[in-house]
C-alpha positions as CSV (number, residue, x, y, z in Angstrom):
1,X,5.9,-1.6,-23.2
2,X,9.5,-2.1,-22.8
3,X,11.7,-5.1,-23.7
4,X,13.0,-7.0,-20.7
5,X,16.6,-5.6,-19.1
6,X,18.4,-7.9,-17.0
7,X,19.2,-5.7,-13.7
8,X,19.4,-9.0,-11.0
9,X,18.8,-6.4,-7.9
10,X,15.6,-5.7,-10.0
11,X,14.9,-9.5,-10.8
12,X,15.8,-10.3,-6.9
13,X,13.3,-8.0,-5.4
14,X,10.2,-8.9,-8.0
15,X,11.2,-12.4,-7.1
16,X,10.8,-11.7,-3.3
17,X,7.1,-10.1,-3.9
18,X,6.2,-12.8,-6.0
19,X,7.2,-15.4,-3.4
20,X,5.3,-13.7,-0.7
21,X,2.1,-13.4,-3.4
22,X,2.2,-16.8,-3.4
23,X,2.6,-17.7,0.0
24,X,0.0,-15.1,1.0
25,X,-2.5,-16.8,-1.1
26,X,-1.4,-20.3,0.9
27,X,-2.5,-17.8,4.0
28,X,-5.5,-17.0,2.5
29,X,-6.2,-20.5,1.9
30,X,-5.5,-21.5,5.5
31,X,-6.7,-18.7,7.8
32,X,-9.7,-17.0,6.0
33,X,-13.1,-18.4,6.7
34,X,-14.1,-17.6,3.2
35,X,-10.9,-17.6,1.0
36,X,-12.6,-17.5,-2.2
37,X,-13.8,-14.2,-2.0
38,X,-10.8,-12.9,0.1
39,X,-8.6,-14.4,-3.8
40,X,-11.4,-12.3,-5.6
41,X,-9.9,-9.2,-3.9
42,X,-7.2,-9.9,-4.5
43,X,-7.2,-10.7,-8.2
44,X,-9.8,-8.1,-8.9
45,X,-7.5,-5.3,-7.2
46,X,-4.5,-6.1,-9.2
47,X,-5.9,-6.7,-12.4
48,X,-9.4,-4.3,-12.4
49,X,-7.7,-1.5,-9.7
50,X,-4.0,-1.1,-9.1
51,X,-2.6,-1.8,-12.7
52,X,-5.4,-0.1,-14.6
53,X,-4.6,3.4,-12.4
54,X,-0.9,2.4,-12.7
55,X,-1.0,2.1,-16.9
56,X,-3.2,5.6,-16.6
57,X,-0.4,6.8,-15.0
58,X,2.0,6.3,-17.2
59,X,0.6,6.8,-19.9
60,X,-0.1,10.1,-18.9
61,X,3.7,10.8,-18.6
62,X,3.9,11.3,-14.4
63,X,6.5,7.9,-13.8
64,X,8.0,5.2,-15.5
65,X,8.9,1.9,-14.8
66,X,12.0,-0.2,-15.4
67,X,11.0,-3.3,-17.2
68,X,10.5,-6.5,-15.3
69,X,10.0,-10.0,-15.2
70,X,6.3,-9.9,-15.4
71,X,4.4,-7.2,-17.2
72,X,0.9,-5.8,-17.1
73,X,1.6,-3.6,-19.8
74,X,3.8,-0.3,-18.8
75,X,3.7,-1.9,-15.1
76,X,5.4,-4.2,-13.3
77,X,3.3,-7.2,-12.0
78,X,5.1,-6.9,-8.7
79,X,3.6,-3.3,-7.8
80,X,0.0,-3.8,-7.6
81,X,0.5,-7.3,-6.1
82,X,2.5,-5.6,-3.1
83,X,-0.2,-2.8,-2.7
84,X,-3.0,-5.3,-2.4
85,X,-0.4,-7.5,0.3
86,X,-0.4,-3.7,2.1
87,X,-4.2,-3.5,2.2
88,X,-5.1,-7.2,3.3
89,X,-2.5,-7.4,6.0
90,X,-3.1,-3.7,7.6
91,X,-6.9,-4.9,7.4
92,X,-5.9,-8.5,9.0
93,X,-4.2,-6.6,11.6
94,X,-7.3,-4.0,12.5
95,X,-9.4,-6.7,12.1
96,X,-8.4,-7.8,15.6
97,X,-8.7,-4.3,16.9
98,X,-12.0,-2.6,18.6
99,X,-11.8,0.4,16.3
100,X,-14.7,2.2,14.4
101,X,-15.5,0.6,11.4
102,X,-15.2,4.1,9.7
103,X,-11.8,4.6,11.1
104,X,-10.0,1.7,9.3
105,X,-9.2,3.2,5.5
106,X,-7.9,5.8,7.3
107,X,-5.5,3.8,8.9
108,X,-5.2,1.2,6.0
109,X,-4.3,4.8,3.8
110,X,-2.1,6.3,6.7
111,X,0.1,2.7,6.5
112,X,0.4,2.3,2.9
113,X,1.7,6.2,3.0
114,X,4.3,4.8,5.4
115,X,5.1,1.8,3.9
116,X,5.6,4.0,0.5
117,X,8.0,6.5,2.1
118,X,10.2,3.3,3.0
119,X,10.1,2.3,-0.6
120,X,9.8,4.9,-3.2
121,X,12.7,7.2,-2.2
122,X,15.0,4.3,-2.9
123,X,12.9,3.1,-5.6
124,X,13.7,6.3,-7.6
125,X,17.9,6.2,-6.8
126,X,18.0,2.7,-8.5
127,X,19.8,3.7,-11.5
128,X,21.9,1.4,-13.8
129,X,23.5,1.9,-17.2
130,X,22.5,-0.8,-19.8
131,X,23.5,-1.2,-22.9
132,X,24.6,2.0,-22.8
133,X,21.8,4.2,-21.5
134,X,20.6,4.7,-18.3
135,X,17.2,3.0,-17.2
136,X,15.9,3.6,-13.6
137,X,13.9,1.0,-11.6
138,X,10.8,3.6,-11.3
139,X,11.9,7.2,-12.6
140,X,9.4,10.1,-12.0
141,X,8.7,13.1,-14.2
142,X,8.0,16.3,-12.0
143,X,7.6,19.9,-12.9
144,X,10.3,22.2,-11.9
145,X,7.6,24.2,-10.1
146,X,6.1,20.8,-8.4
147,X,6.4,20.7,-4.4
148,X,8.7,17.4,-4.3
149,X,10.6,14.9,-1.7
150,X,13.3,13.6,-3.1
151,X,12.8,14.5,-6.6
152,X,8.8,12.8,-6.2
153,X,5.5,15.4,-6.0
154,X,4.5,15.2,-2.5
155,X,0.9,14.1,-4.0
156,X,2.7,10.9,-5.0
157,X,3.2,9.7,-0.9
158,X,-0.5,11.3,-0.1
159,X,-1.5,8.8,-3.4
160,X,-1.2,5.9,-1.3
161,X,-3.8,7.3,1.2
162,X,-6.1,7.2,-1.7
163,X,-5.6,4.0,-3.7
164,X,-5.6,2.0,-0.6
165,X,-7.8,4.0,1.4
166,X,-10.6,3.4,-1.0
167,X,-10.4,-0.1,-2.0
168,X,-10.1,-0.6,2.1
169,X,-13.2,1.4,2.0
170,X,-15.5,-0.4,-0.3
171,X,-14.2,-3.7,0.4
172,X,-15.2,-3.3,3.9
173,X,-18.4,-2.3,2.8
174,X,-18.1,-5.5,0.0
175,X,-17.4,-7.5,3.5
176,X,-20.2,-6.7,5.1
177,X,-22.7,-7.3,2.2
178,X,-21.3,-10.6,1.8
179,X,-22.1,-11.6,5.4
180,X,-25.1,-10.1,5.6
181,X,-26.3,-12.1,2.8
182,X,-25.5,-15.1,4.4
183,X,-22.4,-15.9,2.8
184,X,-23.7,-16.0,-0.6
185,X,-20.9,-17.6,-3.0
186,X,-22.5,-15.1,-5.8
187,X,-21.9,-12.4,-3.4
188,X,-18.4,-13.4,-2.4
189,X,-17.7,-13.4,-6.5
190,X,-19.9,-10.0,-7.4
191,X,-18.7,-7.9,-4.3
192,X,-14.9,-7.5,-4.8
193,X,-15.3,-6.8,-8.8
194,X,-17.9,-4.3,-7.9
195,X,-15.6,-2.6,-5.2
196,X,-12.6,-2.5,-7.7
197,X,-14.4,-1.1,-10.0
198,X,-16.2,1.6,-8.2
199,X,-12.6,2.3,-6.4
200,X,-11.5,3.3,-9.2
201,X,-14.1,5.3,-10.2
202,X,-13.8,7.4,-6.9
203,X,-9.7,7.7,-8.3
204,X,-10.9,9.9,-11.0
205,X,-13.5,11.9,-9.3
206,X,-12.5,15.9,-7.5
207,X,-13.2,14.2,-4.2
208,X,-9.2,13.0,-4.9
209,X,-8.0,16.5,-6.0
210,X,-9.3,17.8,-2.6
211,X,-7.8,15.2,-0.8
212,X,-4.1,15.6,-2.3
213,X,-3.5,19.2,-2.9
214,X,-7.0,20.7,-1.4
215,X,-8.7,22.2,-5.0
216,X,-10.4,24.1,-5.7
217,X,-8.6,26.7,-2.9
218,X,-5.0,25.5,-4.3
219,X,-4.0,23.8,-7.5
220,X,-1.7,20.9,-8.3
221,X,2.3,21.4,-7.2
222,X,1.4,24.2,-4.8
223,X,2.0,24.2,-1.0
224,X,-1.8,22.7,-0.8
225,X,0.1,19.1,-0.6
226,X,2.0,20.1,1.9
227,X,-1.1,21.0,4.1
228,X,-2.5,17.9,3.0
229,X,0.5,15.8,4.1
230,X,0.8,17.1,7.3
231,X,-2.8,16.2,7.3
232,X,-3.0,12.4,6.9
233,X,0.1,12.2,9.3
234,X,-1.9,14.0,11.9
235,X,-5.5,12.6,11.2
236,X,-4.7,8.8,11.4
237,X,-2.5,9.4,14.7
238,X,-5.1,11.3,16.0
239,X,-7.7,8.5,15.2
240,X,-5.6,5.5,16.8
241,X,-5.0,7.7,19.9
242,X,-8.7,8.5,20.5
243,X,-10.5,5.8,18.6
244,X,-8.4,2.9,19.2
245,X,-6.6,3.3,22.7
246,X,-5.2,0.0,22.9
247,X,-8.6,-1.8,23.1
248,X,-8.8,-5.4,21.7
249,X,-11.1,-7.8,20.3
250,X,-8.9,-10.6,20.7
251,X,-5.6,-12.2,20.5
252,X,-3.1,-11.2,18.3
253,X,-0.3,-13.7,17.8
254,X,2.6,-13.0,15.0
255,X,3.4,-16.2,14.6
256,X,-0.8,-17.4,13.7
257,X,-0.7,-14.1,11.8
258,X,2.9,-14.0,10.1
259,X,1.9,-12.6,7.1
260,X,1.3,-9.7,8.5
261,X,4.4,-9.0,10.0
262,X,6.1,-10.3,6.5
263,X,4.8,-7.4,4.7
264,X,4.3,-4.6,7.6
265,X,7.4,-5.1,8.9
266,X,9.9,-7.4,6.6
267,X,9.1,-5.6,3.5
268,X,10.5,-2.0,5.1
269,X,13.0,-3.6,6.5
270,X,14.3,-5.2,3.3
271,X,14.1,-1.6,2.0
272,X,16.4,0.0,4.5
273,X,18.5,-2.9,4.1
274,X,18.7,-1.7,0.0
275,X,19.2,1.3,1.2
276,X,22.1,0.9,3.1
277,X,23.7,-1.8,0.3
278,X,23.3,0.9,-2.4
279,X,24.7,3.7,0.1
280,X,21.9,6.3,-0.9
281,X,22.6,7.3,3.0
282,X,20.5,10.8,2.5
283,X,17.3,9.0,2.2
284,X,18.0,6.9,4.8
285,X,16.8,8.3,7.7
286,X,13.1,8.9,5.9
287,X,13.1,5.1,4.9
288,X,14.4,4.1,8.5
289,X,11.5,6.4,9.9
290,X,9.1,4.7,8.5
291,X,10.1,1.3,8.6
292,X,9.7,1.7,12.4
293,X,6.7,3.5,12.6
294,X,5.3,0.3,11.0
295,X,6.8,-2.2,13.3
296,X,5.6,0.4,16.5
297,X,1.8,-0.1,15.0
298,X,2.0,-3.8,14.5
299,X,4.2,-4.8,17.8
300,X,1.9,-2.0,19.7
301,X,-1.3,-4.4,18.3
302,X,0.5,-7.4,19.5
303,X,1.7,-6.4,22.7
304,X,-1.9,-5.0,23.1
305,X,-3.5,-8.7,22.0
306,X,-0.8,-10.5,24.4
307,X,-1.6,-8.5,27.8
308,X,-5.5,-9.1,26.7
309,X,-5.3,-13.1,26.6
310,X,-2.9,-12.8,29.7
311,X,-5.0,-10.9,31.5
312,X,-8.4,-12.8,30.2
């Protein structure tokens, strides 16, 4: 693990995460009907999930990180806290949505793909000389043979799919235990330590080589990620046109549901706002793209919620 380097832009942006970690668990506190278990997630996803495949990671030599305030050994506290704040809020958000229960880690995958293209491109330019050397906020090792975007394996964007996609999975299916048991406070404990655990799992398994890059028909760094990108850009629009269509199950109000639009929508935002600060303007447009693709899903959800209650 590396020694801490003072880089304030770094120390600014863990700060911000950290803040809204914090006042998401206030959320939590105050809007969840059963906030215990909805904490559980959350801890059991950083700690038992998200940092565990994120040390892996590294220590298999893919990526890097800068050091940071807070450490969870190669990885920065920050980054597994802000993928869990991804999956709880795009959940939140399809809670209030008559959509197919099956349909949702698609969606939950398909949003944490877009909220990485607003945040890794830049992630990768923030390069500062220290001491004399050259660290980099969250520097990638491809192969010169790897199929990239902006010097990152396309696998890397598709990644998000995964890692959120099945913890959204399992922890609906840890949900629904939960209630069916009546609420159990056991089962509130055991289901999101059993989910974390057995997301994982699923991480390491081939069912995650065919979804990245297709194998066995094509191998790691071949145009098989391509096919697969286009795929979970066409297979979650395709869901929300057919599946979703705009129908409601309620309400949905911004302001009652803030932190939704805090990480959806403020988080991309903050990115193209780094963007445009550090003047990494060739990235821009894919970081701007995504941004608002975000903010069209959630405003499209609350203008959908609004004409419901005016119309009920």
């Amino acid at each position: 693990m590396a020694n801490f380097v003072f880089v304030p832009a770094w120390v600014v942006q863990d700060l911000i995460v950290y803040l809204v970690g914090i006042l998401a668990v206030g959320f939590i506190l105050k809007k969840e009907p059963h906030p215990q278990s909805i904490l559980m997630e959350f801890l059991c996803f950083t700690f038992l999930y998200a940092a565990v495949y994120e040390n892996f990671a590294t220590r298999m030599g893919w990526y890097a990180y800068g050091p940071s305030l807070l450490m969870i050994a190669n990885v920065p506290l920050s980054i597994p806290i802000i993928e869990y704040l991804v999956v709880y809020a795009t959940l939140r958000l399809l809670g209030f949505t008559e959509m197919p229960a099956w349909c949702k880690p698609i969606i939950v995958g398909f949003v944490a793909m877009l909220f990485d293209f607003s945040l890794d491109p830049i992630a990768v330019k923030l390069i500062h000389s220290v001491n004399g050397g050259i660290i980099g906020r969250w520097s990638w090792y491809p192969r010169g043979s790897d199929v990239q975007i902006y010097g990152e394996p396309v696998y890397n964007f598709t990644g998000w799919v995964l890692i959120c996609g099945y913890a959204a999975s399992l922890l609906l299916a840890g949900r629904l235990w939960f209630r069916k048991s009546g609420y159990r406070r056991l089962v509130g404990i055991l289901y999101p330590l059993l989910c974390m655990i057995g997301a994982l799992g699923l991480l390491i398994t081939p069912l995650s080589q065919l979804l990245l890059w297709l194998q066995p028909a094509y191998a790691k760094g071949s145009v098989g990620e391509w096919i697969m990108l286009g795929f979970w850009l066409v297979l979650p629009t395709a869901i929300l046109l057919v599946f979703w269509r705009g129908r409601m199950k309620g309400r949905f109000s911004l302001r009652e549901n803030w932190i939704v639009a805090t990480v959806l929508i403020g988080f991309p935002a903050l990115n193209v706002i780094t963007t445009l600060a550090a003047g990494v303007f060739d990235i821009l447009w894919l970081v701007a793209l995504c941004a608002v693709a975000e903010a069209v899903l959630v405003l499209a959800v609350r203008l959908r919620g609004r004409t419901l209650a005016f119309h009920g």
